[in-house]
N, C-alpha and C positions, 0 to 999 in steps of 0.2 A: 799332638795330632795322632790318632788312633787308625792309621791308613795304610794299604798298603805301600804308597809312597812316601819318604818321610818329605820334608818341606824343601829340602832343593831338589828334590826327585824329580816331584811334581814341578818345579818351576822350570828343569831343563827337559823334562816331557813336551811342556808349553811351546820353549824356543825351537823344537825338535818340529812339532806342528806349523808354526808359523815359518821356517825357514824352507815346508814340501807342500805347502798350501797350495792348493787343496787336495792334493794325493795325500795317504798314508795317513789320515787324522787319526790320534786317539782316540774316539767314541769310548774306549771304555773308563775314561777319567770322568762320565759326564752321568747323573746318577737319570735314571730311565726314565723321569716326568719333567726333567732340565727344566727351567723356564727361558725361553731365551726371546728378546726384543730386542729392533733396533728401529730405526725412525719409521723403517717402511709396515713392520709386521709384527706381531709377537706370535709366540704360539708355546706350547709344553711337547715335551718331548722328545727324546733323543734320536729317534727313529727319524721325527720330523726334519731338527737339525742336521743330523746326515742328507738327507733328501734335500735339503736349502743348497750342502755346500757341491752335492753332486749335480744337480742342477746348474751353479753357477760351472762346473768343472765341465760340462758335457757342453754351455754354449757360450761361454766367454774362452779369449783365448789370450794368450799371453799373459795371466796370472801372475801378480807377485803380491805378496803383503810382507812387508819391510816390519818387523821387530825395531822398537825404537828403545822402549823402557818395559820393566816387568816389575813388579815387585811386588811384598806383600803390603797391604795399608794395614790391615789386621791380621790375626789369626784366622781368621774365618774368611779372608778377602783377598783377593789377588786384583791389580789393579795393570794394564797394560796399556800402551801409548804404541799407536800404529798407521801405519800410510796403506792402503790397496788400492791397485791399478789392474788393471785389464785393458783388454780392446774391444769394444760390443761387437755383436754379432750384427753387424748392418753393413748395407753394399760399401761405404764410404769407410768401414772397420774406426769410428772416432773412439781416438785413447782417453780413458775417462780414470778416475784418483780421487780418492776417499781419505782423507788423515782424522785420527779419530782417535779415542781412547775406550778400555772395557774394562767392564767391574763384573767379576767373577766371585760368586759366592759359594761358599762353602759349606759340606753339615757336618758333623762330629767324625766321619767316618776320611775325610778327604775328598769325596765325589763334590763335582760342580752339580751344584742345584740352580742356580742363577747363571746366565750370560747377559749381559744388558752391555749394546753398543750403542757408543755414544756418536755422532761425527762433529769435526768440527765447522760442516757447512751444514747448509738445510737442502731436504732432497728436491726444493726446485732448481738449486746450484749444478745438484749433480746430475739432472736431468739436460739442463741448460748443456752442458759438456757434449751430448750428444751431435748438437748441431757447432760448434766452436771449430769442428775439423772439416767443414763444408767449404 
């Protein structure tokens, strides 16, 4: 890999992000037209992705996503296993939890071009969460 991170660089960059989530992200590990999906949305671009995670930072509260496993599956792929919880921002604040995994794709250079999350419930589960603390 031709990058300026060599291969565990980037993978303790990763744990570095995931243990200040969502303060202090990397952005600059993610190359400028990123693709990133997950059940709810897709979209390209890094700019955009910043703006998802500032968004979630500015009106969820209580923040964590728990680092479970990381590795690479290939050269070109980083594959991670994760749990995210928060509090919504609603009068009753219901605590809501995502466990999930993600496939991070790679180009020649190091930079993530791919972020694809997966979870392991469906978004009317994690919607259903909302009301479960009423």
């Amino acid at each position: 890999m031709s990058s300026y991170y060599t291969s565990m660089d980037l993978l303790d960059q990763l744990r570095l992000d995931y243990q200040r989530f969502p303060a202090d992200q990397s952005y600059h590990l993610y190359a400028e037209a990123v693709y990133f999906k997950d059940p709810l949305t897709a979209f390209r671009g890094v700019r955009r992705y910043q703006a998802m995670i500032d968004f979630m930072a500015r009106w969820f509260r209580s923040i964590h996503l728990e680092l479970h496993q990381i590795e690479y599956t290939s050269p070109q792929e980083i594959r991670t296993r994760w749990t995210l919880s928060w509090i919504a921002p609603l009068p009753w604040q219901p605590a809501m939890e995502i466990s999930g995994h993600s496939q991070l794709e790679l180009d020649s250079t190091g930079k993530i071009i791919t972020h694809i999350d997966y979870w392991d419930c469906s978004p009317w589960s994690v919607f259903r969460q909302l009301w479960q603390s009423t």
